[in-house]
C-alpha positions as CSV (number, residue, x, y, z in Angstrom):
1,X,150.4,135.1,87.8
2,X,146.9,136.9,88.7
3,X,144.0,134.9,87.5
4,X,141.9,138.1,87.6
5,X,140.0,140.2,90.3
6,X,139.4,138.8,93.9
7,X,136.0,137.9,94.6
8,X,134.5,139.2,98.0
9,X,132.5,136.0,99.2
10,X,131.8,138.0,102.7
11,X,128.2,138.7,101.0
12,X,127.3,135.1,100.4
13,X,125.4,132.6,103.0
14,X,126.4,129.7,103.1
15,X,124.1,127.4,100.7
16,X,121.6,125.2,102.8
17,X,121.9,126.7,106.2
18,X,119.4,129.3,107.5
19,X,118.7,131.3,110.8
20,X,116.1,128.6,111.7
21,X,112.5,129.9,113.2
22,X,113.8,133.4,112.5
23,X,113.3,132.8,109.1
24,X,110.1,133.3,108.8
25,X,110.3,136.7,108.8
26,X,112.3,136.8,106.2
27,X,110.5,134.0,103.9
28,X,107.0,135.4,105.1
29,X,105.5,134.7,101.0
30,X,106.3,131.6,101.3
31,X,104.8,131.2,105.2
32,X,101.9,132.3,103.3
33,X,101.6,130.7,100.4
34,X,101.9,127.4,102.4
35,X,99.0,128.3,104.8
36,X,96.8,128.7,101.7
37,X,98.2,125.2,100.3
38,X,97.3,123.9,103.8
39,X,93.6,125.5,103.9
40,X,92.7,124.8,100.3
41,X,93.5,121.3,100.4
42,X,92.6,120.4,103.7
43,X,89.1,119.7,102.2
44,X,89.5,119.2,98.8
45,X,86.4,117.2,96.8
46,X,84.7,117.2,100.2
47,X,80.9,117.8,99.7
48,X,80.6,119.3,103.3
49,X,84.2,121.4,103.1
50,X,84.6,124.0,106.0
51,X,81.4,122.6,107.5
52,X,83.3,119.7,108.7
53,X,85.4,122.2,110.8
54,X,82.0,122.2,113.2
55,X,80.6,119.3,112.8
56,X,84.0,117.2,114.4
57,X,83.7,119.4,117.4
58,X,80.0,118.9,117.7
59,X,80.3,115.2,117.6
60,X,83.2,115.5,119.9
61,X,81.5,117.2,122.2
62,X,78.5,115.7,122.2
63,X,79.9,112.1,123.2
64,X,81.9,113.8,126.2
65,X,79.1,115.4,127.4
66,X,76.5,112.7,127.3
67,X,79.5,110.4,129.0
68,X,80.1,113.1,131.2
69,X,77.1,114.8,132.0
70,X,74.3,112.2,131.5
71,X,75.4,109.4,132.5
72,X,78.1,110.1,135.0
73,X,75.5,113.4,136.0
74,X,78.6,115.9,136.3
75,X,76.4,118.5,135.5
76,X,75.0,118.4,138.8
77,X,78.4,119.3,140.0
78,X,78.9,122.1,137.6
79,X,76.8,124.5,137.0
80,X,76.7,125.3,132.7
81,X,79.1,121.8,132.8
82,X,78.4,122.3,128.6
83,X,80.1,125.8,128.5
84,X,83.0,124.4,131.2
85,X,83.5,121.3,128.7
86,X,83.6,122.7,125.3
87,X,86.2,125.6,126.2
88,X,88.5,123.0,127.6
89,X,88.1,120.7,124.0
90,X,88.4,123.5,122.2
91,X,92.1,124.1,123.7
92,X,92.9,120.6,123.3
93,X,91.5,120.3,119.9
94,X,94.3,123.0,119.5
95,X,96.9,121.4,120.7
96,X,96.5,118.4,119.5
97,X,96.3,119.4,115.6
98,X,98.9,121.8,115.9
99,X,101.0,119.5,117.2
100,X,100.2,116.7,114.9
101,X,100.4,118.8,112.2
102,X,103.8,120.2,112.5
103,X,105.1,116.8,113.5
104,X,104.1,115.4,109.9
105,X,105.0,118.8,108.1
106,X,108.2,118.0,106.7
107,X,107.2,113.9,105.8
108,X,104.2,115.5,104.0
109,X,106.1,117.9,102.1
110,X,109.0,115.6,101.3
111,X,108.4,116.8,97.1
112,X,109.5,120.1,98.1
113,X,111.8,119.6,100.8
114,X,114.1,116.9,98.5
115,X,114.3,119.3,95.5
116,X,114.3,122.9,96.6
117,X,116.1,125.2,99.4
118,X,114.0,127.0,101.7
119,X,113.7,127.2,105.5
120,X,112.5,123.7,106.6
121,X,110.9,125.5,109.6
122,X,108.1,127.3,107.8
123,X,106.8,123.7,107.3
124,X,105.9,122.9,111.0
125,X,105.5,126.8,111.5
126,X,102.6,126.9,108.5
127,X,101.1,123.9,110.0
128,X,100.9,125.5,113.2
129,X,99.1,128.2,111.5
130,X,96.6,126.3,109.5
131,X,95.6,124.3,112.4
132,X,94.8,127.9,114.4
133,X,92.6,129.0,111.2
134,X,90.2,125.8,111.7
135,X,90.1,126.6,115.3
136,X,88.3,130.0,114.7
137,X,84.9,127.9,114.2
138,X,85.1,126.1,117.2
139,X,86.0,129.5,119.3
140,X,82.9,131.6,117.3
141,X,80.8,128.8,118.6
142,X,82.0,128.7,122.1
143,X,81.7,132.9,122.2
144,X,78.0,132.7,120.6
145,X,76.8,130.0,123.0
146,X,78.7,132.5,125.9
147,X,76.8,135.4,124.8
148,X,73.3,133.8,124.4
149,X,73.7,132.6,128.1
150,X,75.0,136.5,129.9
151,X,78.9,135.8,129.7
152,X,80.0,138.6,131.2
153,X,84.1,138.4,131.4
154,X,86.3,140.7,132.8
155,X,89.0,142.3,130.7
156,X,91.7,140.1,133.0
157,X,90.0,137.4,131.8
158,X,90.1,138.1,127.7
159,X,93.5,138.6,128.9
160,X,93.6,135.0,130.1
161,X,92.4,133.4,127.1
162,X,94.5,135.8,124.8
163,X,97.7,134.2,127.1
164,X,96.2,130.5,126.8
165,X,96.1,130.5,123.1
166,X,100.3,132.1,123.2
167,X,100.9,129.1,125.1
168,X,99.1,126.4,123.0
169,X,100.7,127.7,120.0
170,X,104.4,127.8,121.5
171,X,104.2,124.4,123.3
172,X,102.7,123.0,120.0
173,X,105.1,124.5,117.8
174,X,108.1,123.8,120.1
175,X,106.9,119.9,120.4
176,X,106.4,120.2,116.3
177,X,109.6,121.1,116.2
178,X,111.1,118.8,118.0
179,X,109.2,115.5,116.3
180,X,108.8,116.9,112.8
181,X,112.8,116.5,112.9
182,X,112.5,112.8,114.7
183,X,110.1,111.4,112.1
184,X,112.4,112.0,109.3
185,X,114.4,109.6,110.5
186,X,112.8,107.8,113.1
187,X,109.4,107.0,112.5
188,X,108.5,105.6,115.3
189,X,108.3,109.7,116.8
190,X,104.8,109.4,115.4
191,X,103.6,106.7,118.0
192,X,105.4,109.3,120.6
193,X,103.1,111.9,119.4
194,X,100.0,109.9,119.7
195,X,100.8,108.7,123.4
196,X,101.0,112.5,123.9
197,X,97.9,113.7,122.2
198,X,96.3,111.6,124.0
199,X,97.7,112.0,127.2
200,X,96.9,115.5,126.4
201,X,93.4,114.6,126.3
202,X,93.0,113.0,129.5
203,X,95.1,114.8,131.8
204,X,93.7,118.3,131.3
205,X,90.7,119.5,133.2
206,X,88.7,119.3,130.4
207,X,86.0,116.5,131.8
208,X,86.3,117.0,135.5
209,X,87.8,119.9,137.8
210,X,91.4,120.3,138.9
211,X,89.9,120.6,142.3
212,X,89.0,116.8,141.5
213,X,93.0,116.5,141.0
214,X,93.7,118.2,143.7
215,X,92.2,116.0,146.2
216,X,93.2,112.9,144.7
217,X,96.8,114.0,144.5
218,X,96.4,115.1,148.1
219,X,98.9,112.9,150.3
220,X,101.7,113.3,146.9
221,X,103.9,116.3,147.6
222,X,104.0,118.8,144.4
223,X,102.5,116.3,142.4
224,X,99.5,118.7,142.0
225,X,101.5,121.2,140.9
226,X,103.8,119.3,138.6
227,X,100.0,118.7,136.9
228,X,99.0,122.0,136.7
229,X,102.5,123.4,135.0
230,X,101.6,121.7,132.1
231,X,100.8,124.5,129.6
232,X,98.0,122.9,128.0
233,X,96.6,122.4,131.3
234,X,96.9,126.0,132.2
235,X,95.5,127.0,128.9
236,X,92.5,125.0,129.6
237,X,92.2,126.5,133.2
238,X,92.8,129.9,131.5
239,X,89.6,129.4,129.0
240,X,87.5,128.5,132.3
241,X,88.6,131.4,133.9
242,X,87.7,133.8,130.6
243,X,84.5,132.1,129.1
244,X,83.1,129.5,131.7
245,X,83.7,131.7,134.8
246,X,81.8,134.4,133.0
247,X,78.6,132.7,132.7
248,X,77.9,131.3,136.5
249,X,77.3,133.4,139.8
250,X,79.8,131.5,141.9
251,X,82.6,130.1,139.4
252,X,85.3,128.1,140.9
253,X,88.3,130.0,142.6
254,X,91.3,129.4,140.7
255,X,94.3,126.8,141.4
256,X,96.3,127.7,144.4
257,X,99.2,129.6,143.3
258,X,98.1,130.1,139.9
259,X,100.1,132.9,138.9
260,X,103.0,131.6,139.8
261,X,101.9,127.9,137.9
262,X,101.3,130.2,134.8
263,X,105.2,131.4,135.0
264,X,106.8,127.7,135.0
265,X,104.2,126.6,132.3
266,X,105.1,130.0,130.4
267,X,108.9,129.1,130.5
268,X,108.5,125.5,130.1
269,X,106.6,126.3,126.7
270,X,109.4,128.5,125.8
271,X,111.7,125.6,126.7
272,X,110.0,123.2,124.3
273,X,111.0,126.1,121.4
274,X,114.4,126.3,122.1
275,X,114.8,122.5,122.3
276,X,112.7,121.6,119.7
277,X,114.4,124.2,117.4
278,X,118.1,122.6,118.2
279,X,117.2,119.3,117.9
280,X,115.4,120.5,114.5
281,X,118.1,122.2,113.1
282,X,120.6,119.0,114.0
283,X,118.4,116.5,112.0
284,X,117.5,119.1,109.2
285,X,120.7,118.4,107.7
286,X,119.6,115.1,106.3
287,X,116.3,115.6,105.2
288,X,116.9,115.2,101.9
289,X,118.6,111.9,102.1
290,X,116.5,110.5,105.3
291,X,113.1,111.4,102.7
């Protein structure tokens, strides 16, 4: 006997289960709406708000240079060694709150992500994006200081910098990606993170030149290069090239092979996305009861 009209289910997702960092398209008032959650509360009952958002850098980069410049005098060795410094700790101030960010993006949402449906990417994804707004500051400073000294970049250059902040984002996000979905479960991802912000830190030619690198890594096949392909480390090189470059007569060549160092940092960063979006989407089913 019939029990009535046949229901076409073809329609229907199935419940739970999304198209992962595709999603965001889709779900873009929500991307939103969490980037304004992020910003707004990011310095809520703070007396100095948004102010703090140049005053961290300041600080940052005033101990680095006085380390780096005063006392072990590499100003001497680099002409406008300030400009050189503060557009490699900008790039790394980047990285390193994007990354930390997205990694705690689902533990720090754990009200929402225990109680509703929605693409557990746009968590990490919004964090990446909040921590881009409150590096706008740092860059405005960075380009007023350029322009008060003659910066003068080429439009290969911009281009540089436009491609150095494509690959922060994407190596951020891909790494965000691939912890956010470790610490649910294993917390111990966030001491991971830390070894790697800091690494991050240190191993970039933000306080010294890669031609410092170079000849220390001299009598070590490919070891220089293997330092280079990281994509922070290009993006560092890549602000050099746009903003510091721009401000001395006779900047520094660039790495050897450079273009083709860009290219392997490029897919490595592309590499980090699709990893860090499987390994995502494999943990994402137990957020709810991991939280």
């Amino acid at each position: 006997m019939s029990l009535g009209t046949p229901i076409d289910l073809s329609k229907f997702d199935v419940p739970g289960r999304g198209r992962g960092i595709l999603d965001i398209f889709r779900w873009s008032y929500l991307l939103r709406l969490l980037v304004r959650k992020g910003t707004a509360t990011r310095y809520r009952n703070s007396v100095l708000g948004w102010v703090w958002s140049y005053v961290k850098p300041a600080a940052q980069f005033l101990i680095y240079y006085f380390v780096m410049g005063v006392i072990l005098q590499f100003h001497r060795d680099v002409p406008n060694f300030a400009i050189y410094l503060f557009s490699g700790v900008v790039v790394v101030n980047l990285f390193t709150e994007a990354f930390g960010n997205a990694t705690n993006s689902i533990v720090d949402n754990r009200a929402l992500v225990k109680k509703i449906y929605l693409p557990r990417e746009l968590f990490p994804v919004a964090a990446v994006v909040v921590a881009f707004i409150h590096f706008l500051p740092q860059l405005a400073i960075l380009l007023l200081v350029c322009v008060l000294v003659g910066w003068a970049p080429s439009l290969l250059a911009l281009g540089g910098v436009l491609l150095a902040l494509v690959l922060v984002v994407v190596f951020a996000l891909g790494l965000g990606l691939f912890f956010s979905g470790l610490n649910v479960r294993f917390r111990d991802a966030q001491n991971f993170v830390d070894l790697i912000k800091m690494f991050a830190t240190w191993t970039s030619p933000v306080l010294y030149t890669w031609i410092l690198v170079a000849d220390a890594l001299n009598g070590v096949p490919g070891a220089f290069y293997a330092y280079m392909s990281n994509p922070v480390t290009v993006a560092v090189e890549l602000f050099h090239i746009g903003f510091w470059d721009g401000t001395v007569a006779e900047p520094s060549a660039a790495p050897p092979h450079f273009g083709l160092i860009i290219l392997v940092a490029a897919i490595l960063a592309l590499a980090s996305m699709v990893i860090g979006q499987i390994v995502f989407r494999h943990f994402e089913r137990t957020f709810a009861q991991d939280l």
